[in-house]
N, CA and C atoms as a LAMMPS dump frame, in Angstrom:
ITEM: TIMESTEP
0
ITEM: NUMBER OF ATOMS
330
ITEM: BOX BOUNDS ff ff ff
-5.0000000000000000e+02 5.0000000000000000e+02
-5.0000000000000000e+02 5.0000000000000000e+02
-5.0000000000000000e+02 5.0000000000000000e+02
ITEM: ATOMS id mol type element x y z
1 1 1 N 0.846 -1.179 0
2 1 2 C 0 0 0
3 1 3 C 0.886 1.234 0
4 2 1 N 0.233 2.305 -1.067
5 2 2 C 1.445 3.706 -0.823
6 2 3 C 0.686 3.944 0.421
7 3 1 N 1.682 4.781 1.21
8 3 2 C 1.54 5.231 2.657
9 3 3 C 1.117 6.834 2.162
10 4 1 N 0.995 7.092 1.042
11 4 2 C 0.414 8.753 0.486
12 4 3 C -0.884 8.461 0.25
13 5 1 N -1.377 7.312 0.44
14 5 2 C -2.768 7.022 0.768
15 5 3 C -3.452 6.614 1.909
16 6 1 N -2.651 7.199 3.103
17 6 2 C -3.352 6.461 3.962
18 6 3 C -3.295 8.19 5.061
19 7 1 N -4.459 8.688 5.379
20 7 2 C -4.676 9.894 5.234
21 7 3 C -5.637 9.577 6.958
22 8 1 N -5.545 10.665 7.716
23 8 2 C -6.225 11.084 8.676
24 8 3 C -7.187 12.172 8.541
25 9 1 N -7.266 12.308 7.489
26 9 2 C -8.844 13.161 6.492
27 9 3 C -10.028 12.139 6.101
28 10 1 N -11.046 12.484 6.09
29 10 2 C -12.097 11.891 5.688
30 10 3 C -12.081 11.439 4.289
31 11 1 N -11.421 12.501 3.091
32 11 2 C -11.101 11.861 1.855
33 11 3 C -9.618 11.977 1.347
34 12 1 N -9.624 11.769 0.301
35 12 2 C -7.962 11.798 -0.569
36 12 3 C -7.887 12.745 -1.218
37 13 1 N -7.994 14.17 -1.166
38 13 2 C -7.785 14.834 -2.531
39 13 3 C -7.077 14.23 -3.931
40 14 1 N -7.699 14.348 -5.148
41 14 2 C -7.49 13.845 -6.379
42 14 3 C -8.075 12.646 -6.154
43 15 1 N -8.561 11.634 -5.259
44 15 2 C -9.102 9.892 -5.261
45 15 3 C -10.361 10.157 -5.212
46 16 1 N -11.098 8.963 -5.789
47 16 2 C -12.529 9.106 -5.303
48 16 3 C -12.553 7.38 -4.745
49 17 1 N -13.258 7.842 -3.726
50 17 2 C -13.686 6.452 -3.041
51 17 3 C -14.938 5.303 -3.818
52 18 1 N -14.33 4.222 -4
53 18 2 C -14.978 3.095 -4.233
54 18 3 C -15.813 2.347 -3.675
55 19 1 N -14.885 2.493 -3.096
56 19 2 C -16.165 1.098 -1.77
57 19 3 C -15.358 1.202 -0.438
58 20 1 N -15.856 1.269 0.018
59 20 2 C -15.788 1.4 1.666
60 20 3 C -15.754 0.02 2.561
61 21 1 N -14.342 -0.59 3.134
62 21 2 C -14.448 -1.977 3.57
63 21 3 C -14.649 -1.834 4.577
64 22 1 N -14.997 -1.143 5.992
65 22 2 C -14.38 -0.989 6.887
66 22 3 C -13.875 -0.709 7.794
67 23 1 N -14.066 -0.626 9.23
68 23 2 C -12.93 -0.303 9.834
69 23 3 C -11.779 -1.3 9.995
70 24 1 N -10.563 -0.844 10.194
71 24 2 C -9.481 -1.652 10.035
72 24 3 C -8.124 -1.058 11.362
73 25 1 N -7.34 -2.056 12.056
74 25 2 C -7.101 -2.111 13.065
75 25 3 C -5.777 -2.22 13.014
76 26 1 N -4.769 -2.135 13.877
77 26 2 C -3.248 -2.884 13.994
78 26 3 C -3.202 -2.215 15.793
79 27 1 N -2.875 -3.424 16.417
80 27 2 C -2.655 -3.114 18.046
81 27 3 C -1.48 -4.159 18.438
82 28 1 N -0.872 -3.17 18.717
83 28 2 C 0.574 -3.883 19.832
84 28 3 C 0.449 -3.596 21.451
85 29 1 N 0.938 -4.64 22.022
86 29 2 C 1.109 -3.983 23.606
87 29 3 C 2.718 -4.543 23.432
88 30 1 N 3.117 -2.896 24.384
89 30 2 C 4.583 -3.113 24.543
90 30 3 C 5.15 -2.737 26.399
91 31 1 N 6.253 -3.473 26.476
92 31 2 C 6.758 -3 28.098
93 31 3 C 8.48 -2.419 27.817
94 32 1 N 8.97 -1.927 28.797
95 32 2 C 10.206 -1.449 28.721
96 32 3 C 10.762 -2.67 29.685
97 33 1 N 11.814 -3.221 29.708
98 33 2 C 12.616 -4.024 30.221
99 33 3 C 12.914 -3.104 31.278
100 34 1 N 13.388 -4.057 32.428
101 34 2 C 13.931 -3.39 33.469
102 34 3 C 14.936 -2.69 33.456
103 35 1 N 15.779 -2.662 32.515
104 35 2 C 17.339 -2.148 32.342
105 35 3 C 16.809 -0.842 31.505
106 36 1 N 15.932 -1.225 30.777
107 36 2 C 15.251 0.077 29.683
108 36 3 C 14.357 1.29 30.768
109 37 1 N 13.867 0.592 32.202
110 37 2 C 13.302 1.244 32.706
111 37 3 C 14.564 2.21 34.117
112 38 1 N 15.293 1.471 34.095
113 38 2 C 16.408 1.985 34.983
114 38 3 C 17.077 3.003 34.078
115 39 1 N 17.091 2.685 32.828
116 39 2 C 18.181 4.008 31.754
117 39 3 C 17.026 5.269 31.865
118 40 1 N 15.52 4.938 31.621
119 40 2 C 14.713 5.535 31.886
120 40 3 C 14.856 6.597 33.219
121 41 1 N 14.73 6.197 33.694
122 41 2 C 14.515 6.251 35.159
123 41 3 C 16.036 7.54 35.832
124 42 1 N 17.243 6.72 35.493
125 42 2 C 17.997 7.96 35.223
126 42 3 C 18.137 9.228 34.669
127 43 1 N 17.781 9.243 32.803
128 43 2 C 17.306 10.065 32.146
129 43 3 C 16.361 11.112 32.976
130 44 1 N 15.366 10.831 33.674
131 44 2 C 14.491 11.681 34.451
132 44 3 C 14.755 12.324 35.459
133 45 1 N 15.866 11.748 35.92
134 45 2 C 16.568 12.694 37.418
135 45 3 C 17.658 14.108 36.04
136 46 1 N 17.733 13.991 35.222
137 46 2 C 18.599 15.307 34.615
138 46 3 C 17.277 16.332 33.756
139 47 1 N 16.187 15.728 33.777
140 47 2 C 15.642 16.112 33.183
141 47 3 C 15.224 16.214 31.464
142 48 1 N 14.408 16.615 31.111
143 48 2 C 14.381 16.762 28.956
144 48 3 C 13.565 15.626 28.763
145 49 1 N 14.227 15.793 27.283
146 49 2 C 13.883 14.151 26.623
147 49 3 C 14.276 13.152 27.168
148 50 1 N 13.269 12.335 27.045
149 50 2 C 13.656 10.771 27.587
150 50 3 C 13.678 9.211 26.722
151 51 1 N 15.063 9.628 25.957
152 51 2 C 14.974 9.255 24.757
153 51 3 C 14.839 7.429 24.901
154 52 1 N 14.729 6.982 25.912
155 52 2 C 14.625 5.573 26.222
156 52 3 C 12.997 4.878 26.215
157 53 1 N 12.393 6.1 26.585
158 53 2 C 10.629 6.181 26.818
159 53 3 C 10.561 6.926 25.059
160 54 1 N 11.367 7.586 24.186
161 54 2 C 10.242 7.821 23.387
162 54 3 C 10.919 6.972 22.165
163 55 1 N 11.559 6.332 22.621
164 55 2 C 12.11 5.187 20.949
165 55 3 C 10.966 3.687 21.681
166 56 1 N 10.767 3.717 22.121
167 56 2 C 9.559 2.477 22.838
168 56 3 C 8.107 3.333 22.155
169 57 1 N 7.961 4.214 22.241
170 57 2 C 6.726 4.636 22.297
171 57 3 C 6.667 4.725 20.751
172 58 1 N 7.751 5.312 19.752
173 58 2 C 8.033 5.23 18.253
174 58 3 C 7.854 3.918 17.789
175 59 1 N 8.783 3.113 18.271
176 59 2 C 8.672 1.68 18.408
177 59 3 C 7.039 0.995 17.882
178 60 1 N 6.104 1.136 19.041
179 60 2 C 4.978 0.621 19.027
180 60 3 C 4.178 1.527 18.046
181 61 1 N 4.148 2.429 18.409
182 61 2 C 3.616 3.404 16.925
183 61 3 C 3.849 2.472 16.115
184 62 1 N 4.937 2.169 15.166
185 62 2 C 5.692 1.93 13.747
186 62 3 C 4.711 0.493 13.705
187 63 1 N 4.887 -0.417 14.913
188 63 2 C 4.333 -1.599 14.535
189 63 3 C 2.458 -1.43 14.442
190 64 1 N 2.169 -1.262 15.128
191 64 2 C 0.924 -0.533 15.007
192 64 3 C 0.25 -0.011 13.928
193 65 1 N 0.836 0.519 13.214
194 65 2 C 0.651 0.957 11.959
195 65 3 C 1.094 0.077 10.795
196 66 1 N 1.972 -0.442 10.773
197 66 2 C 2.606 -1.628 9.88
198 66 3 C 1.021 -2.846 10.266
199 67 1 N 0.457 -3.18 11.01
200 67 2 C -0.357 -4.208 11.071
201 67 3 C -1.665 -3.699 10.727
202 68 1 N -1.551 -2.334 11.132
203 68 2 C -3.014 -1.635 10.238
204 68 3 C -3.078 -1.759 8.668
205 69 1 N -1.992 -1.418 8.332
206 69 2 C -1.549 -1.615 6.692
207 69 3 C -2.318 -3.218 6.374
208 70 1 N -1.35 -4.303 7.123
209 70 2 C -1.697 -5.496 6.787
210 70 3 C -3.165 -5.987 6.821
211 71 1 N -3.459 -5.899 7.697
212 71 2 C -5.385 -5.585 8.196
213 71 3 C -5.944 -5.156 6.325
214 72 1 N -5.867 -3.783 6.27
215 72 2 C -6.534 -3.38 5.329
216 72 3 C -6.118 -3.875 4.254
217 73 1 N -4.902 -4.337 3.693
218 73 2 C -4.553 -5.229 2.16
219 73 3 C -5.079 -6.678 2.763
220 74 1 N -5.204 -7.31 3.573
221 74 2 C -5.862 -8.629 3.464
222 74 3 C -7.71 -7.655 3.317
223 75 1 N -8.109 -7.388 3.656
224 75 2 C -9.447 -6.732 3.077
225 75 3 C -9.466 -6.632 1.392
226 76 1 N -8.312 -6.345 0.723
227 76 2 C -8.331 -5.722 -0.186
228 76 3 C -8.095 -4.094 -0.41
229 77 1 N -7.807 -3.364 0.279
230 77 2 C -7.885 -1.678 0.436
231 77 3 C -6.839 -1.625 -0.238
232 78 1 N -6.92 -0.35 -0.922
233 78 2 C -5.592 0.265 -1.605
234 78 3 C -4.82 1.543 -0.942
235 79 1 N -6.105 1.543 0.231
236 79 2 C -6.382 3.346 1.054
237 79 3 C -6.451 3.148 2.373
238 80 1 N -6.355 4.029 3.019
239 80 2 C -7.238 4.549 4.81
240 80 3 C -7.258 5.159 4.601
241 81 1 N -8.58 5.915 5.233
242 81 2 C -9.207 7.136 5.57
243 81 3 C -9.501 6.733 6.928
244 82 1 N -9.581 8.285 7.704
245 82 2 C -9.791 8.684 9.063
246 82 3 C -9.079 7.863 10.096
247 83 1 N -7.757 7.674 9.6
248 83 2 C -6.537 7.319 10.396
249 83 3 C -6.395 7.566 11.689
250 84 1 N -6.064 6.856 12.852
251 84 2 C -5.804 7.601 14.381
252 84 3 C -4.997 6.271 15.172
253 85 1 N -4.47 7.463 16.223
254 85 2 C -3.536 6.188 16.575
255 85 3 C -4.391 6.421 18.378
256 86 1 N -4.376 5.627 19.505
257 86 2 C -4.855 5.246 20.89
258 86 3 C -4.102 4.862 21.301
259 87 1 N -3.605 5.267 22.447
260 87 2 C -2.946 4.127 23.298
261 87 3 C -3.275 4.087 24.837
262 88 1 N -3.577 3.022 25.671
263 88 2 C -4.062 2.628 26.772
264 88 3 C -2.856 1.701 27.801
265 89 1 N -2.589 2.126 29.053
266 89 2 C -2.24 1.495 30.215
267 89 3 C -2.914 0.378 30.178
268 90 1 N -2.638 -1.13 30.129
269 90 2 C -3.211 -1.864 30.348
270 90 3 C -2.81 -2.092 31.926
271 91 1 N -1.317 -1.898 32.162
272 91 2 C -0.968 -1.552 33.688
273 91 3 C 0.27 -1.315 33.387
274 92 1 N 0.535 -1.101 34.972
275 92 2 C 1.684 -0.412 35.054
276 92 3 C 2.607 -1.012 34.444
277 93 1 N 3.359 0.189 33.715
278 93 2 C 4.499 -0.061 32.508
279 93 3 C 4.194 -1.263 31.66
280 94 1 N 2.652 -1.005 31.125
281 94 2 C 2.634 -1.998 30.044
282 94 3 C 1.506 -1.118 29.063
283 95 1 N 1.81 -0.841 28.608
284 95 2 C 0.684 0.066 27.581
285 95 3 C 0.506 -0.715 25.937
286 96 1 N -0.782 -0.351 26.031
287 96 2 C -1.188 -1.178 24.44
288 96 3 C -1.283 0.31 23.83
289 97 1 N -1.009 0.198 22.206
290 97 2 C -1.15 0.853 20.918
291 97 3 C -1.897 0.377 19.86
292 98 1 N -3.161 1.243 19.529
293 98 2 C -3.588 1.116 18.754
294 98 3 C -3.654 2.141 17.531
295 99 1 N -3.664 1.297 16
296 99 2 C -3.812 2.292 15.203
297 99 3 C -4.974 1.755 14.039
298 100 1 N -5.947 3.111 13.851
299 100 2 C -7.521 2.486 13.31
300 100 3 C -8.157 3.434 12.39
301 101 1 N -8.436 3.096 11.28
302 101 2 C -8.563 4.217 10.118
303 101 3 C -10.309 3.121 9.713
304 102 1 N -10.344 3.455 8.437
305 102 2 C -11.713 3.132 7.509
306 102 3 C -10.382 2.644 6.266
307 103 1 N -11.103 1.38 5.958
308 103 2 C -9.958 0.585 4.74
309 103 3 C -11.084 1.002 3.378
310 104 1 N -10.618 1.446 2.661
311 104 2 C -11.379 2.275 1.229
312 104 3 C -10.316 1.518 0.142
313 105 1 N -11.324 1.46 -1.018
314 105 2 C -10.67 1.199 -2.122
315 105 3 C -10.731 2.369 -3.165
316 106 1 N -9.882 2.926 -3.636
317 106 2 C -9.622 4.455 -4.155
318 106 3 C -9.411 4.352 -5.739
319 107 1 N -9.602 5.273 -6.638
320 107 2 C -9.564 5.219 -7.806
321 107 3 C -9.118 7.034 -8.287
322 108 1 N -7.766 7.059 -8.799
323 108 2 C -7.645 8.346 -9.341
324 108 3 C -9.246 9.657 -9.909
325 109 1 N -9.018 10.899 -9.292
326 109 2 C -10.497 10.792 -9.974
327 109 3 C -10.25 11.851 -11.279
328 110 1 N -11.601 11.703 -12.245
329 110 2 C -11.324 12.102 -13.093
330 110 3 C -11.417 13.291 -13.634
């Protein structure tokens, strides 16, 4: 799937929508290792970025979205529309990611 089709707008400028499969899904739950949470954990006594907490959090994003992709091409989609990403504490230091659009089949328009 081009990823210049997969849009957090309701439509595609230049596409016209075909058929509508859908909502369509990709969810990871991820944890930081204890050693990831101790580098963490340091990082926060100097203060800033906490570049140990946000390559985990990129991390699950990326997969999240990579399984939304897959979701919508086993449907058949060529598209998403109304793209969004969630993420929930399932508990402490374990958070799930979700990412959830509408799987559309798109056609240049004319």
């Amino acid at each position: 799937m081009d990823k210049s089709l997969i849009t957090t707008s309701t439509n595609l400028e230049g596409y016209r929508i075909t058929t509508h499969l859908g909502v369509v899904r990709g969810i990871t739950v991820r944890s930081r290792s204890v050693v990831g949470n101790f580098a963490g954990g340091i990082q926060s006594l100097f203060g800033g970025r906490l570049s140990v907490y946000v390559e985990l959090c990129e991390n699950a994003r990326e997969e999240a979205f990579h399984l939304l992709i897959q979701h919508a091409q086993a449907l058949g989609a060529n598209a998403i529309i109304n793209m969004r990403y969630d993420a929930n504490e399932v508990m402490q230091g374990i958070t799930e990611v979700l990412a959830y659009g509408t799987a559309v089949i798109v056609e240049k328009a004319k």
